[in-house]
VOGU-3710 file (C-alpha; in Angstrom, 3 decimals, decimal comma):
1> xxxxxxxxxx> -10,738/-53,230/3,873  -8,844/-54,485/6,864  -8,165/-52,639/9,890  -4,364/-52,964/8,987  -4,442/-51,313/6,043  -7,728/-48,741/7,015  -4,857/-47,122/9,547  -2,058/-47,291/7,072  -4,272/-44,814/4,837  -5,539/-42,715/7,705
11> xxxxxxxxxx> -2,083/-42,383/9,175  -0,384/-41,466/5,424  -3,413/-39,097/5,188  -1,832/-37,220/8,899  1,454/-37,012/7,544  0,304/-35,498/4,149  -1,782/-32,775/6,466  1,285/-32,350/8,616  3,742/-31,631/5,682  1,560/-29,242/4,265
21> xxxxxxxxxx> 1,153/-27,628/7,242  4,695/-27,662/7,903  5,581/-26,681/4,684  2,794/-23,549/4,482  4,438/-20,139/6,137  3,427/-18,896/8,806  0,840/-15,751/7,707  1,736/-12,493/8,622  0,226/-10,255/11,047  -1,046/-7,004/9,325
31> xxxxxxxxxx> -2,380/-3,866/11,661  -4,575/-1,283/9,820  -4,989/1,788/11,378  -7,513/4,306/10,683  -10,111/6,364/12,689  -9,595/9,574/11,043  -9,287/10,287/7,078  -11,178/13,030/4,519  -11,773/9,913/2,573  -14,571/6,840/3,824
41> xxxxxxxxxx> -12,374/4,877/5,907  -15,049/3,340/7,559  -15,933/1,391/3,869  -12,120/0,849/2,509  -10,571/-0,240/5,342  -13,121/-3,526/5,355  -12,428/-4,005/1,953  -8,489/-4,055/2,698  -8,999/-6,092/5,049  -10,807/-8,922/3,086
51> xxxxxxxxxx> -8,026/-8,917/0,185  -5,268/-9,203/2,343  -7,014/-12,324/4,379  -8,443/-13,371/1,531  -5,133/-14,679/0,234  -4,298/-16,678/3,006  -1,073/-15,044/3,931  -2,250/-12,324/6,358  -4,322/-11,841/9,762  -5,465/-8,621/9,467
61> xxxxxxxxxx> -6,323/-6,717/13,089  -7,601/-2,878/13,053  -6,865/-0,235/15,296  -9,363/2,809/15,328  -7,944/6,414/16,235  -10,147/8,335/18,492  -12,455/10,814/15,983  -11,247/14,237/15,336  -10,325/16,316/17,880  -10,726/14,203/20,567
71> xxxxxxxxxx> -7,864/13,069/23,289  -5,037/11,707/20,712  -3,100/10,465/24,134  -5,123/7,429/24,170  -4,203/6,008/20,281  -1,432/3,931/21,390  -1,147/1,115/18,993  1,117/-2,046/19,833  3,096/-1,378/16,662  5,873/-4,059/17,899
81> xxxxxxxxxx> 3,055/-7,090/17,728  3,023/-6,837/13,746  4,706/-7,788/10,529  3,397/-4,682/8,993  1,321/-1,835/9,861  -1,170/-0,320/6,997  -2,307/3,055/7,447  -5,341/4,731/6,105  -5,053/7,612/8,501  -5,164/11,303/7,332
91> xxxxxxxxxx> -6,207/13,432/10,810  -5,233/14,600/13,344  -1,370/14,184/15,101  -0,205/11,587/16,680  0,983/11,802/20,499  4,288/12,395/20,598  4,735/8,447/22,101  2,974/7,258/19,119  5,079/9,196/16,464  7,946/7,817/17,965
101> xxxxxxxxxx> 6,864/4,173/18,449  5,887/4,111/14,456  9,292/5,592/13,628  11,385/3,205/16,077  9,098/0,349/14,277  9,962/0,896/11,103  13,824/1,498/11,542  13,817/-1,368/13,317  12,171/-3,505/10,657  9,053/-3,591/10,621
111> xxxxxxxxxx> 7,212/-2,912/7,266  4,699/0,159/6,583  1,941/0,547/3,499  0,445/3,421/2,836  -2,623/3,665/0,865  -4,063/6,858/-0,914  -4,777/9,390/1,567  -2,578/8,462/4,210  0,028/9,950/2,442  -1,924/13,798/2,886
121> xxxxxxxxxx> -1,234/12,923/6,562  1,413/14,883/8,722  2,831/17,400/6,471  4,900/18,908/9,300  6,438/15,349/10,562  9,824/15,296/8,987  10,921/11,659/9,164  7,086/10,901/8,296  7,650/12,094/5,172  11,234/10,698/4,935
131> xxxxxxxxxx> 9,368/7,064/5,415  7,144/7,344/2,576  8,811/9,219/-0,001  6,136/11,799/-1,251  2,919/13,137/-0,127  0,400/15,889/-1,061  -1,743/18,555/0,465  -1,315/19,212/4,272  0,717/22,155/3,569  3,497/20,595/1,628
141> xxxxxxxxxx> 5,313/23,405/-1,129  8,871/23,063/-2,342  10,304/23,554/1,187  9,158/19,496/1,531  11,228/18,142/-1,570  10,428/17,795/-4,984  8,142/16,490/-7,286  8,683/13,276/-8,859  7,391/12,062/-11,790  8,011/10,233/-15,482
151> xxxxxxxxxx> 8,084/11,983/-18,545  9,091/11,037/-21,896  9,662/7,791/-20,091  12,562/8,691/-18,060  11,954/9,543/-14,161  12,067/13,457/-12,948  13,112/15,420/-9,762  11,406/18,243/-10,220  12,646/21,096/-7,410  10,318/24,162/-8,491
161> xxxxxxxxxx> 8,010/25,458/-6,637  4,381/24,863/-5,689  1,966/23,104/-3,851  2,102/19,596/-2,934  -0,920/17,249/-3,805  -3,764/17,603/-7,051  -6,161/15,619/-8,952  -8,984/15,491/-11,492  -12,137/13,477/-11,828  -12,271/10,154/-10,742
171> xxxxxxxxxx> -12,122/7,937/-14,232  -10,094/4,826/-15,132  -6,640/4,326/-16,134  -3,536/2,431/-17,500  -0,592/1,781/-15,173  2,736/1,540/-16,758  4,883/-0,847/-15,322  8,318/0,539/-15,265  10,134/-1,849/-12,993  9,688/-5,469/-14,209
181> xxxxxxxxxx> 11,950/-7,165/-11,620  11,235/-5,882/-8,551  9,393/-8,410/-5,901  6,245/-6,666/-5,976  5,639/-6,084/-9,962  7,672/-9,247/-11,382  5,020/-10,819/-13,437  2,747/-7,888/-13,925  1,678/-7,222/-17,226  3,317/-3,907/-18,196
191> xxxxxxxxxx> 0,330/-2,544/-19,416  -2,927/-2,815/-17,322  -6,417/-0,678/-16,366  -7,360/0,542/-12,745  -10,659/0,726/-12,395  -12,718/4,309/-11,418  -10,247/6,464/-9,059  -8,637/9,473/-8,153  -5,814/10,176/-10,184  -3,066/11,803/-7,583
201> xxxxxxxxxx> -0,520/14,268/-9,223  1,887/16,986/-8,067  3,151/14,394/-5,063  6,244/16,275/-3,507  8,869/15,057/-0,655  12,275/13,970/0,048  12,266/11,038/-2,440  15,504/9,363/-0,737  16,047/5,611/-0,814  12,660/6,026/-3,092
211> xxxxxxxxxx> 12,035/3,416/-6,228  8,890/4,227/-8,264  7,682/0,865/-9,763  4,207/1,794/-11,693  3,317/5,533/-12,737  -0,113/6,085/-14,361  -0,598/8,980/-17,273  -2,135/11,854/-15,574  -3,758/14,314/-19,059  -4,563/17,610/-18,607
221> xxxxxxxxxx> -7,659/17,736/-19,963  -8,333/15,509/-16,400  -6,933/17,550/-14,005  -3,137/16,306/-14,952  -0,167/17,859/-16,029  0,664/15,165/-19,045  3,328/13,480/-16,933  3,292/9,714/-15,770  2,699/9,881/-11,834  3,370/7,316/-9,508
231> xxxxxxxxxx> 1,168/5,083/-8,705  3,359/2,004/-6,808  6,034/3,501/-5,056  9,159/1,545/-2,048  10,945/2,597/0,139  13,368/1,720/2,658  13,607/3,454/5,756  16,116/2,410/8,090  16,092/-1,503/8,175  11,998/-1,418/7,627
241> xxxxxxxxxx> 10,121/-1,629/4,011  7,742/0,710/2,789  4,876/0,262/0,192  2,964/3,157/-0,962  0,234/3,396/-3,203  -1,632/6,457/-4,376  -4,491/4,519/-5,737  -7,385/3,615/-3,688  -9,960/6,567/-3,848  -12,813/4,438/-2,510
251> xxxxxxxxxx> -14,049/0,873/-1,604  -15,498/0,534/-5,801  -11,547/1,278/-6,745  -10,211/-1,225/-4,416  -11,671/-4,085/-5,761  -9,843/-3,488/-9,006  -7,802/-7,019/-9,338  -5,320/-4,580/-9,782  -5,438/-3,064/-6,775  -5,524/-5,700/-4,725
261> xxxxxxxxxx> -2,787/-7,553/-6,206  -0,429/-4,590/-5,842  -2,264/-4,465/-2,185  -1,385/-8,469/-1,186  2,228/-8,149/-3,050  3,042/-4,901/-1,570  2,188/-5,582/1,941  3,927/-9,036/1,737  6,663/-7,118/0,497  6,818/-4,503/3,151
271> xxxxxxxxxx> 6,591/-7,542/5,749  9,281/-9,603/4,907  11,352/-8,171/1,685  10,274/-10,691/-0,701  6,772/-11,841/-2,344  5,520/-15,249/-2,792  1,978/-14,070/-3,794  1,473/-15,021/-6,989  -0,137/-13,056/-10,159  -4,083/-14,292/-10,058
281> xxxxxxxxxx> -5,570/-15,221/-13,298  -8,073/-12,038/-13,313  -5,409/-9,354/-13,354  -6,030/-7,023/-15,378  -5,199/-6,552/-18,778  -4,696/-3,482/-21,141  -7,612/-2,747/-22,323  -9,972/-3,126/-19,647  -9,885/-3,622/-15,528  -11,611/-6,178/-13,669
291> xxxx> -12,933/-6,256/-10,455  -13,700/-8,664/-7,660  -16,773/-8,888/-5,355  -15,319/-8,187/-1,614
//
């Protein structure tokens, strides 16, 4: 092969690299912050980070609270330096810098996921509880909203009164797909197993500019109350998205395919408004969940 012709293929090679790399978007910058949580953060927030890099759309950095009752002052995450910030925090309160750097954030467009747990956090923070639509334990009664749940397939805002926050034994279970169109669940099957997790029920707030997209049967011989529970839940809040999901017990119910799907979609949703991500081949189906080795 002549010289000539060796650099024509080496220099067509360059410009293929170069398109693709021009024509790939640039990935996201994701913050997880945790540090504090009656849940084992220290073993799900490594496995959230692998699915979200593993996708190629996300960097994924972590910012560690100080432990429990220490000197909250110094937890001063750069919030502003992210697409999206992840939290699986439930502990102690935020400075009152911090709180307001998260909220400013958000209303000013930056995207928040909440995962499990983190949504027990801050019963007493008003607009906390604004941004992610419903929450449990941490004090929350009827004073914080209502509950919200499916039954008989039509959504209900449920004002009586009681505590905020329940669940039974861990087990598997089917989530419903109830909106089909939205960014996040376009594709899903509308059927599909989550592997072994808690089941979260009685989830109470203020529910505005709230869209439940999944709910999952909660039975009372398992600790439920027979209603369909939500189980993928958005938000907006201000000109920011919100993604919050009340699955994700433990690092063995995070690798559902499931899970991780609704993870990378969510997060890319929360980020930017839309989702490119698409639906991977071992999603789960009806009948059974699958899981992936992070």
């Amino acid at each position: 092969m002549s010289y000539r012709i060796l650099a024509s293929y080496f220099l067509l090679l360059t410009l293929a690299a170069t398109a693709v790399a021009v024509d790939a978007p640039p990935k996201l910058k994701v913050l997880i912050i945790d540090g504090q949580n009656n849940h084992a953060w220290q073993s799900t927030t490594p496995v959230m980070k692998k699915a979200l890099e593993s996708c190629g759309r996300f960097t994924v950095d972590v910012a560690t609270s100080p432990p429990s009752k220490k000197d909250m002052s110094t937890f001063k995450p750069n919030f502003a330096a992210y697409d999206v910030v992840l939290s699986n925090y439930n502990g102690d309160p935020f400075s009152a810098e911090t709180r307001q750097a998260l909220l400013d954030y958000v209303k000013n467009g930056g995207g928040f996921v909440v995962v499990h747990a983190a949504d027990n956090a801050f019963g007493d923070w008003k607009e906390f509880n604004e941004m992610i639509g419903l929450g449990g334990w941490g004090g929350r009664n009827e004073k914080s909203g209502p509950y919200v749940y499916f039954k008989d397939g039509k959504q209900v805002v449920d004002t009586s009164k009681g505590h905020g926050g329940g669940h039974g034994p861990q087990h598997p279970f089917e989530i419903i797909v109830r909106d089909t169109e939205h960014p996040i669940t376009k594709g899903m099957p509308t059927n599909w197993m989550h592997d072994k997790d808690e089941l979260y029920t009685h989830l109470r707030g203020p529910a505005q500019n709230m869209k439940i997209l999944a709910t999952a049967l909660a039975p009372k011989n398992l600790g439920g109350r027979d209603f369909d529970e939500p189980m993928l839940i958005v938000l907006d809040y201000g000109r920011g998205h919100v993604f919050h999901t009340p699955m994700g017990h433990a690092d063995y119910s995070m690798k559902c395919s499931g899970f991780i799907t609704s993870l990378q979609r969510g997060t890319e949703w929360a980020a930017t408004g839309k989702v490119t991500l698409p639906i991977p081949e071992d999603f789960p189906k009806a009948d059974a969940p699958t899981s992936r080795g992070l």
